[in-house]
VOGU-3710 file (C-alpha; in Angstrom, 3 decimals, decimal comma):
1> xxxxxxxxxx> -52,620/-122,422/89,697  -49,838/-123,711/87,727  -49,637/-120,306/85,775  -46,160/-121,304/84,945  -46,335/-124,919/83,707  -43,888/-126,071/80,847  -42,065/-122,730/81,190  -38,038/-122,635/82,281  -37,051/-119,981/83,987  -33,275/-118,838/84,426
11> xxxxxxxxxx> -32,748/-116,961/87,494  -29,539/-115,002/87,311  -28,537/-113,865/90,361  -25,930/-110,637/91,198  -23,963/-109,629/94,442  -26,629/-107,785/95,718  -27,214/-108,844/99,685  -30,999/-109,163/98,133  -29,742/-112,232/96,776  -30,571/-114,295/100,044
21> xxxxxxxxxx> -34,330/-113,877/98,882  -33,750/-116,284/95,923  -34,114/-119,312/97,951  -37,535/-117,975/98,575  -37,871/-116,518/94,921  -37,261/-119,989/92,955  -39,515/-122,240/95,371  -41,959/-119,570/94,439  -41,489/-120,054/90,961  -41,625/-124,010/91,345
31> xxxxxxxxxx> -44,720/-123,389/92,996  -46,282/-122,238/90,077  -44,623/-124,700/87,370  -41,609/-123,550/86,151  -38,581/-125,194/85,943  -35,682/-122,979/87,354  -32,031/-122,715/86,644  -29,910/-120,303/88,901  -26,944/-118,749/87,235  -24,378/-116,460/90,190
41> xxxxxxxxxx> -22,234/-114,142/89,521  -18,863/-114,657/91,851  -20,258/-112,152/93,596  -23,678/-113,599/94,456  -21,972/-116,864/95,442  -20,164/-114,947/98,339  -23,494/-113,929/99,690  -26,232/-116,904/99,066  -23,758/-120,725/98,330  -24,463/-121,975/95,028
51> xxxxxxxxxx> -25,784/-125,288/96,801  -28,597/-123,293/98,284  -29,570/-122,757/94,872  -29,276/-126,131/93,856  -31,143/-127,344/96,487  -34,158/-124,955/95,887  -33,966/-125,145/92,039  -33,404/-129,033/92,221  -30,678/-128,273/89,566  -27,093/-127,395/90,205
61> xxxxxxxxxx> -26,649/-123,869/89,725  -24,155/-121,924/86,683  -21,523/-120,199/88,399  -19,387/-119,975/85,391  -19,691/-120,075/81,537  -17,788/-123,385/80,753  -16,890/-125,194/77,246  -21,101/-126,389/77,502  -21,578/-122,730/76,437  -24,712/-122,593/78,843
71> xxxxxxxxxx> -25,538/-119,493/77,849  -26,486/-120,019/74,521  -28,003/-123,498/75,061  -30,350/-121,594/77,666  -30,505/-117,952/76,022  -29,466/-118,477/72,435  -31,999/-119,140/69,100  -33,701/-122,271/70,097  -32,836/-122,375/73,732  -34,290/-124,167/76,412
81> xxxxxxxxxx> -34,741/-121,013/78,545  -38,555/-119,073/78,100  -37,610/-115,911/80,332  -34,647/-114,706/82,027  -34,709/-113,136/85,272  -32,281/-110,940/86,919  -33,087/-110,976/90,548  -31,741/-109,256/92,532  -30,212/-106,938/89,887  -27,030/-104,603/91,363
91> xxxxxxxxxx> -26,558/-101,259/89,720  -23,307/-102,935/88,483  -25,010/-105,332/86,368  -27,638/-102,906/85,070  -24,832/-100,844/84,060  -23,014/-103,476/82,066  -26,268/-104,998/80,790  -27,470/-101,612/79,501  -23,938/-101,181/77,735  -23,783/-104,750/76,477
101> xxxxxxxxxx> -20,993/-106,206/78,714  -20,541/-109,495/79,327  -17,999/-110,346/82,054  -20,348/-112,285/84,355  -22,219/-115,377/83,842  -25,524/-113,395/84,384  -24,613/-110,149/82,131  -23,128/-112,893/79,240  -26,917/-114,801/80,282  -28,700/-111,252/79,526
111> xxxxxxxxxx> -26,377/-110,344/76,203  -27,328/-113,354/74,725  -31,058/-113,040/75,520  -31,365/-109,882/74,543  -29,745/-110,988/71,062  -32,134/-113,385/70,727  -35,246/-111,349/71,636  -36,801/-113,261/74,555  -38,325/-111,915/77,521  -36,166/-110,476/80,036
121> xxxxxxxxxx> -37,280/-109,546/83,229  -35,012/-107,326/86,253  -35,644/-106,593/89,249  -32,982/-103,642/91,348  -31,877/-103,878/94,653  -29,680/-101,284/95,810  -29,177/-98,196/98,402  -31,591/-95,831/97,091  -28,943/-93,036/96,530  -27,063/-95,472/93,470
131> xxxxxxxxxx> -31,051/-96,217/92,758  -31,143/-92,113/91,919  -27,770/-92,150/90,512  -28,368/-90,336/87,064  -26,820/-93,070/85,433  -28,473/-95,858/87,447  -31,561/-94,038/86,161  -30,986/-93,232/82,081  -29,603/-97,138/82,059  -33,016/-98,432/83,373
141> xxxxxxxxxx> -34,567/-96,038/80,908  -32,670/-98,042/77,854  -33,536/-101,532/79,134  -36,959/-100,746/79,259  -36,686/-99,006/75,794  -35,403/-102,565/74,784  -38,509/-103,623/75,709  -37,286/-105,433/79,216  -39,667/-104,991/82,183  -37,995/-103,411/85,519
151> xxxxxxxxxx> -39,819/-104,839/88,595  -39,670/-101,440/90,697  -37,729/-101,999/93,589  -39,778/-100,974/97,398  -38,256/-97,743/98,758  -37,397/-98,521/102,316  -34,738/-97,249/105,066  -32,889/-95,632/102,384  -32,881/-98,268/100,717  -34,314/-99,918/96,990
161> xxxxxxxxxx> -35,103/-103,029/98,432  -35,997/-106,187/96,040  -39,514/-105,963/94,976  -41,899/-108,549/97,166  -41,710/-112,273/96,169  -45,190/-112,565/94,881  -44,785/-109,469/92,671  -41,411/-110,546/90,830  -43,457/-113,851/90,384  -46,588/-111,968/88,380
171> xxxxxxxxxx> -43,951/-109,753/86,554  -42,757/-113,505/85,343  -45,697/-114,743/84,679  -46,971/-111,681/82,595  -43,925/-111,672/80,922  -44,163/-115,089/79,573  -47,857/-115,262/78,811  -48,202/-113,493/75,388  -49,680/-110,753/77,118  -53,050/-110,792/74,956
181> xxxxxxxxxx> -54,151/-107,993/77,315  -51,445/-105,616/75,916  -52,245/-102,035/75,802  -55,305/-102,380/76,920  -56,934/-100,464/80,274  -59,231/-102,589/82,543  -61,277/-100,993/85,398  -62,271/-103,143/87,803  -64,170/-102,574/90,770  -63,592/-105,123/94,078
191> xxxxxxxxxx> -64,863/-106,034/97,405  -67,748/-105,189/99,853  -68,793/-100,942/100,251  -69,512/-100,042/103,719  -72,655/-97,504/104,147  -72,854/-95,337/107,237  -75,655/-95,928/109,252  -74,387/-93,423/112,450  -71,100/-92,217/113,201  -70,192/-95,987/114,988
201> xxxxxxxxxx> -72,514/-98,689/112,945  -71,994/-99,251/109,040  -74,551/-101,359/106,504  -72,174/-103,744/104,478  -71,619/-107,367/103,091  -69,371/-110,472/103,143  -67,488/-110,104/100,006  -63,535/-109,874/100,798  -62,304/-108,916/97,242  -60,920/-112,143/96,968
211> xxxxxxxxxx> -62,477/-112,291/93,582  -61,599/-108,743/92,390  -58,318/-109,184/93,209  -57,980/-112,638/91,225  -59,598/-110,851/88,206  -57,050/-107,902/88,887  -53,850/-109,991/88,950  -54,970/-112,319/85,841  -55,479/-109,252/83,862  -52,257/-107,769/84,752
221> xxxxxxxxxx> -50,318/-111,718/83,922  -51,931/-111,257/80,522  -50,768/-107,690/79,779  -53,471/-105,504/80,676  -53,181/-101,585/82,130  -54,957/-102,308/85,591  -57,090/-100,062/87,514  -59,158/-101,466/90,458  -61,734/-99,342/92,947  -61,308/-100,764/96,294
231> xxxxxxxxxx> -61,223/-100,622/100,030  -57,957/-102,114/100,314  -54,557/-102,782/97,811  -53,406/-105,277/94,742  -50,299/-105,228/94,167  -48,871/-104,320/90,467  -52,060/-102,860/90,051  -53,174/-98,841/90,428  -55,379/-98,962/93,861  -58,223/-96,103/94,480
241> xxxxxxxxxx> -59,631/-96,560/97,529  -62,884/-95,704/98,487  -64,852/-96,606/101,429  -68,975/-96,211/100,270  -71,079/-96,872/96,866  -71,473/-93,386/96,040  -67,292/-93,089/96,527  -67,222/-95,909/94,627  -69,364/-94,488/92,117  -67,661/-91,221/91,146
251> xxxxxxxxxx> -64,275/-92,686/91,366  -65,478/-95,119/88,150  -67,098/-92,182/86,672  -63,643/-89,848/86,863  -61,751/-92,926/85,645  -64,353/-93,381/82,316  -64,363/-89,493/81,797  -60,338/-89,280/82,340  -59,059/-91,919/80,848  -59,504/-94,205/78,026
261> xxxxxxxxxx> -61,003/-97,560/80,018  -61,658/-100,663/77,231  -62,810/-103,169/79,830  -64,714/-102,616/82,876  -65,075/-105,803/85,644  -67,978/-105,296/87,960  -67,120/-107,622/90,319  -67,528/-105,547/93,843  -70,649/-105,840/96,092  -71,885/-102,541/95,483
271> xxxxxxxxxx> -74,640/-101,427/98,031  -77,989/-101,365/96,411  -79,360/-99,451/99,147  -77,869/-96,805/101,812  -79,378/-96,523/105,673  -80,770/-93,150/106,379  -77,849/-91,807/108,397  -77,963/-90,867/112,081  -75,464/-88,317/113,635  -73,530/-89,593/116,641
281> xxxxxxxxxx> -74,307/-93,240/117,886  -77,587/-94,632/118,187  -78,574/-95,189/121,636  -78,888/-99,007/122,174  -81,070/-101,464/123,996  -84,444/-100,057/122,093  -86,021/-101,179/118,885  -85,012/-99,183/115,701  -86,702/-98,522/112,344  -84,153/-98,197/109,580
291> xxxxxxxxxx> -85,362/-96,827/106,366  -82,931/-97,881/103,404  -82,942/-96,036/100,162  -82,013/-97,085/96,932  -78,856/-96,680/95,391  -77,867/-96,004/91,446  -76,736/-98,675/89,250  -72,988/-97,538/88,650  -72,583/-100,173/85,822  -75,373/-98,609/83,645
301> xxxxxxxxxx> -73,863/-95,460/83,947  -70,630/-96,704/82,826  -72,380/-98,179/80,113  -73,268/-95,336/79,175  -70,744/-92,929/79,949  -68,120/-94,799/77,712  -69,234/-97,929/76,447  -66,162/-100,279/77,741  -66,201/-104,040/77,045  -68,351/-104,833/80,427
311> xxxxxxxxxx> -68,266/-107,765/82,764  -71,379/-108,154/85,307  -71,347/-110,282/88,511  -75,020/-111,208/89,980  -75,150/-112,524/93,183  -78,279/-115,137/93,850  -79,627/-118,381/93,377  -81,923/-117,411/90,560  -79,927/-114,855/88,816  -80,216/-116,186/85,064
321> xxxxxxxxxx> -83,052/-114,044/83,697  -81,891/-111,074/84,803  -78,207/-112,112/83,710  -80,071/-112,499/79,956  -81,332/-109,130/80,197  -78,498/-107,840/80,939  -76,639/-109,040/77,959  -79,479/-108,218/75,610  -78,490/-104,568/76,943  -75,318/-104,573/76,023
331> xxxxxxxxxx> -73,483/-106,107/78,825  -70,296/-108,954/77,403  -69,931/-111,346/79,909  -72,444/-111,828/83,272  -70,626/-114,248/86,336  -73,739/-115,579/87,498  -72,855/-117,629/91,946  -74,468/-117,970/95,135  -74,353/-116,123/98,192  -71,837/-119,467/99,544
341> xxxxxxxxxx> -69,521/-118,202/97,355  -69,168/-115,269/99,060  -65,651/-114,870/100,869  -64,573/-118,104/100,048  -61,562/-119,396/98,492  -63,419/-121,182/95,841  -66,965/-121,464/94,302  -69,164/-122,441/91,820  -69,656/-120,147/88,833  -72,258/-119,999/85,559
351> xxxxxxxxxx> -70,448/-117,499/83,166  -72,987/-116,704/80,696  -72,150/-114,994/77,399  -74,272/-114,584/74,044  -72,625/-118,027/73,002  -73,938/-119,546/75,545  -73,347/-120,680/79,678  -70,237/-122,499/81,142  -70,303/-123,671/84,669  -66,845/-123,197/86,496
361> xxxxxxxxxx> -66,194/-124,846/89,630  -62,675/-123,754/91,310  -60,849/-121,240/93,059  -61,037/-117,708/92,365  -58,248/-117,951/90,697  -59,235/-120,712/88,417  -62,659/-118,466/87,913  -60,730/-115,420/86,990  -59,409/-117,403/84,554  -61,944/-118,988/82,714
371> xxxxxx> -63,724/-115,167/82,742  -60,376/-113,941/80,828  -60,305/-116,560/78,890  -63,877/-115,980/77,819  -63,178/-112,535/76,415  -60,271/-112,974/74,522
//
Protein backbone atom coordinates (compact mmCIF):
# COMPACT_ATOMS: atom_id res chain seq x y z
CA UNK A 1 0.00 0.00 0.00
CA UNK A 2 1.28 3.26 -1.01
CA UNK A 3 0.82 4.59 2.66
CA UNK A 4 3.30 7.19 1.73
CA UNK A 5 2.17 8.62 -1.63
CA UNK A 6 2.73 12.44 -2.36
CA UNK A 7 4.81 12.65 0.84
CA UNK A 8 8.83 13.76 0.67
CA UNK A 9 10.80 12.47 3.00
CA UNK A 10 14.38 13.87 3.97
CA UNK A 11 16.55 11.28 5.32
CA UNK A 12 19.42 12.82 7.21
CA UNK A 13 21.92 10.59 7.82
CA UNK A 14 24.90 10.79 10.82
CA UNK A 15 28.32 8.90 11.25
CA UNK A 16 26.84 6.22 12.92
CA UNK A 17 28.21 2.68 11.25
CA UNK A 18 24.15 2.12 11.26
CA UNK A 19 24.25 4.30 8.43
CA UNK A 20 24.96 1.36 5.88
CA UNK A 21 21.18 0.39 6.56
CA UNK A 22 19.96 3.51 4.65
CA UNK A 23 20.36 1.99 1.34
CA UNK A 24 17.86 -0.46 2.64
CA UNK A 25 15.89 2.30 4.67
CA UNK A 26 15.09 4.73 1.55
CA UNK A 27 14.13 1.81 -1.01
CA UNK A 28 11.83 1.02 1.82
CA UNK A 29 10.45 4.28 1.90
CA UNK A 30 10.13 4.39 -2.07
CA UNK A 31 8.35 1.33 -1.65
CA UNK A 32 5.66 2.88 -0.01
CA UNK A 33 5.49 6.34 -2.04
CA UNK A 34 7.59 8.76 -0.78
CA UNK A 35 9.93 10.69 -2.43
CA UNK A 36 13.35 10.68 -0.53
CA UNK A 37 16.17 13.11 -0.24
CA UNK A 38 19.36 11.96 1.74
CA UNK A 39 21.24 14.69 3.47
CA UNK A 40 25.15 13.18 5.20
CA UNK A 41 26.90 14.54 7.55
CA UNK A 42 30.91 14.34 6.60
CA UNK A 43 30.83 11.82 8.82
CA UNK A 44 28.17 9.54 7.32
CA UNK A 45 29.80 9.98 3.91
CA UNK A 46 33.00 8.19 5.29
CA UNK A 47 30.91 5.22 6.15
CA UNK A 48 27.94 4.74 3.37
CA UNK A 49 29.32 7.11 -0.33
CA UNK A 50 26.94 9.73 -1.02
CA UNK A 51 26.36 7.97 -4.54
CA UNK A 52 24.88 5.02 -2.75
CA UNK A 53 22.39 7.36 -1.65
CA UNK A 54 21.80 8.81 -4.83
CA UNK A 55 21.38 5.77 -6.41
CA UNK A 56 18.73 4.44 -3.89
CA UNK A 57 16.95 7.84 -3.46
CA UNK A 58 17.14 8.47 -7.34
CA UNK A 59 18.24 12.02 -6.22
CA UNK A 60 21.73 13.19 -5.53
CA UNK A 61 22.22 13.37 -1.99
CA UNK A 62 23.05 16.98 0.37
CA UNK A 63 26.34 16.64 1.74
CA UNK A 64 26.70 20.26 2.40
CA UNK A 65 24.51 23.40 2.93
CA UNK A 66 25.42 25.45 -0.25
CA UNK A 67 24.26 29.13 -1.49
CA UNK A 68 20.65 26.92 -2.62
CA UNK A 69 20.07 27.12 1.17
CA UNK A 70 18.59 23.46 0.99
CA UNK A 71 17.69 23.49 4.22
CA UNK A 72 15.16 25.91 4.26
CA UNK A 73 13.78 25.12 0.77
CA UNK A 74 13.25 21.46 2.28
CA UNK A 75 12.66 22.32 6.14
CA UNK A 76 11.71 25.97 6.18
CA UNK A 77 7.80 27.60 6.12
CA UNK A 78 6.52 26.29 2.91
CA UNK A 79 9.07 23.65 2.20
CA UNK A 80 8.97 20.86 0.03
CA UNK A 81 9.96 18.41 2.81
CA UNK A 82 6.65 16.60 4.87
CA UNK A 83 8.90 14.77 7.61
CA UNK A 84 12.41 14.68 8.47
CA UNK A 85 14.14 11.69 9.49
CA UNK A 86 17.27 11.24 11.34
CA UNK A 87 18.38 7.74 10.74
CA UNK A 88 20.70 6.52 12.09
CA UNK A 89 20.93 9.25 14.77
CA UNK A 90 24.64 9.31 16.77
CA UNK A 91 24.56 10.53 20.32
CA UNK A 92 26.57 13.45 18.80
CA UNK A 93 23.81 14.69 16.81
CA UNK A 94 21.15 14.15 19.47
CA UNK A 95 23.26 16.17 21.61
CA UNK A 96 23.57 19.13 19.29
CA UNK A 97 19.98 18.75 18.07
CA UNK A 98 18.64 18.81 21.64
CA UNK A 99 20.84 22.05 22.28
CA UNK A 100 19.99 23.66 18.95
CA UNK A 101 23.36 23.36 17.10
CA UNK A 102 23.73 23.49 13.74
CA UNK A 103 27.19 22.57 12.41
CA UNK A 104 26.13 19.66 10.18
CA UNK A 105 23.95 19.54 7.25
CA UNK A 106 21.57 17.15 9.19
CA UNK A 107 21.56 19.11 12.73
CA UNK A 108 21.12 22.68 10.46
CA UNK A 109 18.19 20.11 8.49
CA UNK A 110 16.63 19.40 12.15
CA UNK A 111 17.06 23.29 13.53
CA UNK A 112 15.20 24.45 10.82
CA UNK A 113 12.42 21.84 11.08
CA UNK A 114 11.99 22.11 14.36
CA UNK A 115 11.53 26.04 13.80
CA UNK A 116 9.07 25.41 11.54
CA UNK A 117 7.05 22.80 13.47
CA UNK A 118 6.98 19.76 11.14
CA UNK A 119 7.28 16.29 12.03
CA UNK A 120 10.54 15.06 12.99
CA UNK A 121 11.26 11.66 13.42
CA UNK A 122 14.95 9.95 15.08
CA UNK A 123 15.97 6.99 15.33
CA UNK A 124 19.61 6.18 17.85
CA UNK A 125 22.18 3.95 17.06
CA UNK A 126 24.91 3.76 19.38
CA UNK A 127 26.95 1.41 22.00
CA UNK A 128 24.45 0.99 24.60
CA UNK A 129 26.73 2.46 27.39
CA UNK A 130 26.58 6.33 25.44
CA UNK A 131 22.72 5.01 24.90
CA UNK A 132 22.63 5.15 29.09
CA UNK A 133 24.83 8.07 29.21
CA UNK A 134 22.77 10.47 31.57
CA UNK A 135 23.02 12.99 29.10
CA UNK A 136 22.32 10.79 26.06
CA UNK A 137 19.20 10.09 28.13
CA UNK A 138 17.74 13.75 29.57
CA UNK A 139 18.53 14.97 25.69
CA UNK A 140 16.12 12.28 24.27
CA UNK A 141 13.79 13.28 27.07
CA UNK A 142 13.70 17.11 25.54
CA UNK A 143 13.24 16.02 21.91
CA UNK A 144 10.44 14.08 22.74
CA UNK A 145 9.12 16.94 25.01
CA UNK A 146 9.36 18.91 21.63
CA UNK A 147 7.05 16.68 20.50
CA UNK A 148 9.67 14.55 18.13
CA UNK A 149 9.14 10.75 18.13
CA UNK A 150 12.41 8.56 19.12
CA UNK A 151 12.23 5.20 17.25
CA UNK A 152 13.75 3.05 20.27
CA UNK A 153 16.80 1.64 19.21
CA UNK A 154 17.04 -2.77 19.65
CA UNK A 155 19.36 -3.57 22.58
CA UNK A 156 21.79 -6.06 21.23
CA UNK A 157 25.58 -7.21 21.98
CA UNK A 158 26.00 -4.20 23.97
CA UNK A 159 24.91 -2.44 21.64
CA UNK A 160 21.65 0.22 20.64
CA UNK A 161 21.38 -1.01 17.35
CA UNK A 162 19.10 0.97 14.64
CA UNK A 163 15.56 0.06 15.11
CA UNK A 164 14.34 -2.68 12.26
CA UNK A 165 13.64 -1.26 8.74
CA UNK A 166 9.97 -1.90 8.73
CA UNK A 167 9.52 -0.21 12.13
CA UNK A 168 11.40 3.21 11.30
CA UNK A 169 9.09 2.98 8.15
CA UNK A 170 5.58 2.85 10.40
CA UNK A 171 7.16 5.46 12.82
CA UNK A 172 7.21 7.58 9.29
CA UNK A 173 4.22 6.81 8.24
CA UNK A 174 2.39 7.54 11.62
CA UNK A 175 4.18 10.52 11.84
CA UNK A 176 2.96 11.98 8.69
CA UNK A 177 -0.62 10.77 8.72
CA UNK A 178 -2.45 13.29 11.02
CA UNK A 179 -2.58 10.71 13.48
CA UNK A 180 -6.56 10.84 13.86
CA UNK A 181 -6.05 7.92 16.26
CA UNK A 182 -4.19 10.18 18.78
CA UNK A 183 -4.57 9.41 22.35
CA UNK A 184 -6.68 6.95 21.89
CA UNK A 185 -6.22 3.02 23.28
CA UNK A 186 -7.28 0.19 20.86
CA UNK A 187 -7.45 -3.49 22.02
CA UNK A 188 -7.32 -5.77 19.53
CA UNK A 189 -7.42 -9.33 19.66
CA UNK A 190 -5.53 -11.53 16.60
CA UNK A 191 -5.05 -14.89 15.19
CA UNK A 192 -6.23 -18.55 15.69
CA UNK A 193 -6.50 -19.96 19.84
CA UNK A 194 -5.30 -23.40 20.18
CA UNK A 195 -7.54 -25.69 22.68
CA UNK A 196 -5.95 -28.69 24.33
CA UNK A 197 -7.42 -31.76 23.48
CA UNK A 198 -4.48 -34.16 25.41
CA UNK A 199 -1.15 -33.28 26.41
CA UNK A 200 0.14 -33.86 22.38
CA UNK A 201 -3.15 -32.95 20.09
CA UNK A 202 -4.70 -29.29 20.16
CA UNK A 203 -8.38 -28.16 18.54
CA UNK A 204 -7.58 -24.92 16.46
CA UNK A 205 -8.16 -22.99 13.10
CA UNK A 206 -6.51 -21.50 9.98
CA UNK A 207 -6.42 -17.92 10.81
CA UNK A 208 -2.60 -16.61 10.82
CA UNK A 209 -3.22 -13.08 12.32
CA UNK A 210 -2.49 -11.73 9.15
CA UNK A 211 -5.53 -9.62 9.58
CA UNK A 212 -5.02 -8.61 13.25
CA UNK A 213 -1.83 -7.58 12.62
CA UNK A 214 -2.87 -5.28 9.52
CA UNK A 215 -5.59 -3.76 11.81
CA UNK A 216 -2.76 -3.42 14.55
CA UNK A 217 -0.19 -1.58 12.41
CA UNK A 218 -2.94 0.79 10.64
CA UNK A 219 -4.06 1.83 14.00
CA UNK A 220 -0.69 2.52 15.25
CA UNK A 221 0.17 4.72 11.44
CA UNK A 222 -2.87 6.73 12.48
CA UNK A 223 -1.88 7.50 16.09
CA UNK A 224 -3.54 5.08 18.16
CA UNK A 225 -2.17 3.49 21.79
CA UNK A 226 -2.05 -0.27 20.56
CA UNK A 227 -2.70 -3.28 22.51
CA UNK A 228 -3.15 -6.66 20.69
CA UNK A 229 -3.91 -10.36 22.44
CA UNK A 230 -2.02 -12.81 20.49
CA UNK A 231 -0.07 -15.97 20.03
CA UNK A 232 2.74 -14.36 18.44
CA UNK A 233 4.35 -10.41 18.11
CA UNK A 234 3.56 -6.89 16.12
CA UNK A 235 5.95 -4.83 16.20
CA UNK A 236 5.42 -1.07 17.66
CA UNK A 237 2.62 -2.52 19.23
CA UNK A 238 2.25 -3.92 23.16
CA UNK A 239 2.05 -7.95 22.53
CA UNK A 240 0.20 -10.29 25.32
CA UNK A 241 0.46 -13.55 24.40
CA UNK A 242 -1.77 -16.13 25.16
CA UNK A 243 -2.09 -19.52 23.84
CA UNK A 244 -6.18 -20.68 24.51
CA UNK A 245 -9.75 -18.76 24.45
CA UNK A 246 -10.16 -18.71 28.03
CA UNK A 247 -6.28 -17.04 28.15
CA UNK A 248 -7.45 -15.02 25.68
CA UNK A 249 -10.41 -14.15 27.53
CA UNK A 250 -9.10 -12.88 30.87
CA UNK A 251 -6.22 -11.16 29.32
CA UNK A 252 -9.11 -8.72 27.46
CA UNK A 253 -10.95 -8.66 30.63
CA UNK A 254 -7.64 -7.37 32.83
CA UNK A 255 -6.93 -4.97 29.95
CA UNK A 256 -10.88 -3.40 30.09
CA UNK A 257 -10.76 -3.46 34.01
CA UNK A 258 -7.00 -1.91 34.05
CA UNK A 259 -6.91 0.35 31.66
CA UNK A 260 -8.93 2.82 29.87
CA UNK A 261 -9.56 0.79 26.27
CA UNK A 262 -11.82 3.23 23.67
CA UNK A 263 -11.77 0.75 20.80
CA UNK A 264 -11.83 -2.88 20.90
CA UNK A 265 -11.08 -5.01 17.32
CA UNK A 266 -12.37 -8.53 17.50
CA UNK A 267 -10.69 -9.80 14.81
CA UNK A 268 -9.07 -13.27 16.30
CA UNK A 269 -10.67 -16.74 15.71
CA UNK A 270 -11.70 -17.27 19.09
CA UNK A 271 -12.69 -20.98 19.84
CA UNK A 272 -16.38 -21.32 20.23
CA UNK A 273 -16.00 -24.59 21.71
CA UNK A 274 -13.12 -26.44 23.86
CA UNK A 275 -12.47 -30.53 23.55
CA UNK A 276 -12.97 -32.27 26.79
CA UNK A 277 -9.32 -32.67 27.73
CA UNK A 278 -7.48 -35.99 28.07
CA UNK A 279 -4.30 -36.37 30.28
CA UNK A 280 -1.26 -37.78 28.49
CA UNK A 281 -1.68 -38.77 24.71
CA UNK A 282 -4.49 -40.52 23.36
CA UNK A 283 -3.67 -43.88 22.27
CA UNK A 284 -4.06 -44.01 18.43
CA UNK A 285 -5.27 -46.36 15.76
CA UNK A 286 -8.98 -46.63 17.52
CA UNK A 287 -12.05 -44.56 16.97
CA UNK A 288 -12.58 -41.59 19.43
CA UNK A 289 -15.64 -39.68 20.66
CA UNK A 290 -14.79 -36.07 21.37
CA UNK A 291 -17.30 -34.12 23.26
CA UNK A 292 -16.79 -30.23 22.65
CA UNK A 293 -18.24 -27.71 24.99
CA UNK A 294 -19.15 -24.36 24.46
CA UNK A 295 -17.16 -21.49 25.04
CA UNK A 296 -18.21 -17.71 26.32
CA UNK A 297 -18.60 -14.93 24.02
CA UNK A 298 -15.56 -12.66 25.15
CA UNK A 299 -16.89 -9.70 23.00
CA UNK A 300 -20.22 -9.47 24.95
CA UNK A 301 -18.46 -9.36 27.98
CA UNK A 302 -16.36 -6.60 26.87
CA UNK A 303 -19.37 -5.00 25.88
CA UNK A 304 -20.31 -5.01 28.86
CA UNK A 305 -17.51 -4.70 31.06
CA UNK A 306 -16.56 -1.22 29.52
CA UNK A 307 -18.46 -0.31 26.66
CA UNK A 308 -15.41 0.46 24.06
CA UNK A 309 -16.16 1.51 20.47
CA UNK A 310 -16.41 -2.36 19.18
CA UNK A 311 -15.46 -3.93 15.91
CA UNK A 312 -16.91 -7.63 15.18
CA UNK A 313 -15.50 -10.07 12.57
CA UNK A 314 -18.02 -13.07 11.49
CA UNK A 315 -16.66 -15.69 9.68
CA UNK A 316 -19.28 -17.52 7.06
CA UNK A 317 -21.00 -17.39 3.97
CA UNK A 318 -24.29 -16.28 5.43
CA UNK A 319 -23.19 -14.11 8.19
CA UNK A 320 -25.44 -10.89 7.49
CA UNK A 321 -28.35 -11.44 9.88
CA UNK A 322 -26.50 -12.17 12.61
CA UNK A 323 -23.98 -9.24 11.68
CA UNK A 324 -27.50 -6.94 11.94
CA UNK A 325 -28.12 -8.22 15.26
CA UNK A 326 -25.19 -7.57 16.35
CA UNK A 327 -25.19 -3.94 15.61
CA UNK A 328 -28.73 -3.49 16.86
CA UNK A 329 -26.85 -4.59 20.22
CA UNK A 330 -24.58 -2.19 20.30
CA UNK A 331 -21.75 -3.44 18.29
CA UNK A 332 -20.00 -0.25 15.65
CA UNK A 333 -18.68 -1.89 12.87
CA UNK A 334 -19.21 -5.97 11.91
CA UNK A 335 -16.36 -7.34 8.99
CA UNK A 336 -18.59 -9.75 7.56
CA UNK A 337 -15.81 -12.82 4.80
CA UNK A 338 -15.65 -16.31 3.98
CA UNK A 339 -13.84 -19.09 5.31
CA UNK A 340 -11.33 -18.54 1.74
CA UNK A 341 -10.30 -15.66 3.29
CA UNK A 342 -8.85 -17.30 5.90
CA UNK A 343 -4.88 -17.11 5.93
CA UNK A 344 -4.69 -15.45 2.85
CA UNK A 345 -3.00 -12.42 1.76
CA UNK A 346 -6.10 -10.88 0.46
CA UNK A 347 -9.95 -11.34 0.51
CA UNK A 348 -13.18 -10.22 -0.01
CA UNK A 349 -14.87 -8.22 2.75
CA UNK A 350 -18.73 -6.77 3.48
CA UNK A 351 -18.11 -4.14 6.29
CA UNK A 352 -21.45 -3.43 7.53
CA UNK A 353 -22.20 -0.41 9.73
CA UNK A 354 -25.66 1.31 10.72
CA UNK A 355 -25.11 3.48 7.45
CA UNK A 356 -25.12 0.84 5.57
CA UNK A 357 -22.67 -2.23 3.77
CA UNK A 358 -19.44 -1.67 1.68
CA UNK A 359 -17.85 -4.55 -0.05
CA UNK A 360 -13.92 -4.41 0.05
CA UNK A 361 -11.96 -6.54 -2.09
CA UNK A 362 -7.98 -6.32 -1.36
CA UNK A 363 -5.29 -7.20 0.80
CA UNK A 364 -5.44 -7.16 4.40
CA UNK A 365 -3.90 -4.29 4.37
CA UNK A 366 -6.16 -2.49 2.03
CA UNK A 367 -9.14 -4.09 4.40
CA UNK A 368 -7.63 -2.72 7.52
CA UNK A 369 -7.91 0.28 5.93
CA UNK A 370 -11.17 0.76 4.71
CA UNK A 371 -12.30 -0.66 8.51
CA UNK A 372 -10.25 2.52 9.96
CA UNK A 373 -11.42 4.54 7.69
CA UNK A 374 -14.97 3.56 8.51
CA UNK A 375 -14.73 4.67 12.12
CA UNK A 376 -13.21 7.82 11.93
Amino acid sequence: MKTLSGKTVVLAVTGSIAAVETVKLAHALRRRGATVQAVMTEAAAGIVHPDALTYATGRPAITRITGLVEHVLYCGEGGAADLLLVAPCTANTIGKIACGIDDTPATTFATTALGRGMPVVVVPAMHESMYRHPGVVENLRRLRSWGLDVVDPKIEEGKAKIADTDVIVLHAERAVSGRPLEGKRVLITSGACAEPLDDVRVLTTRSTGRMGRALALEAFRLGADVTVVHGGSFPCARNIHVTTAGEMREAVLRVCRDERVDIYVSAAAISDFAPERREGKIPSGSPLTVRLDPLPKVIDEVMAACRPVTVAFKLGWDEEERARAMLDAGVKMVVVNAPPAMGAAEGSFKIMTADGTRDVTGSKEEVAAAVWSGLL
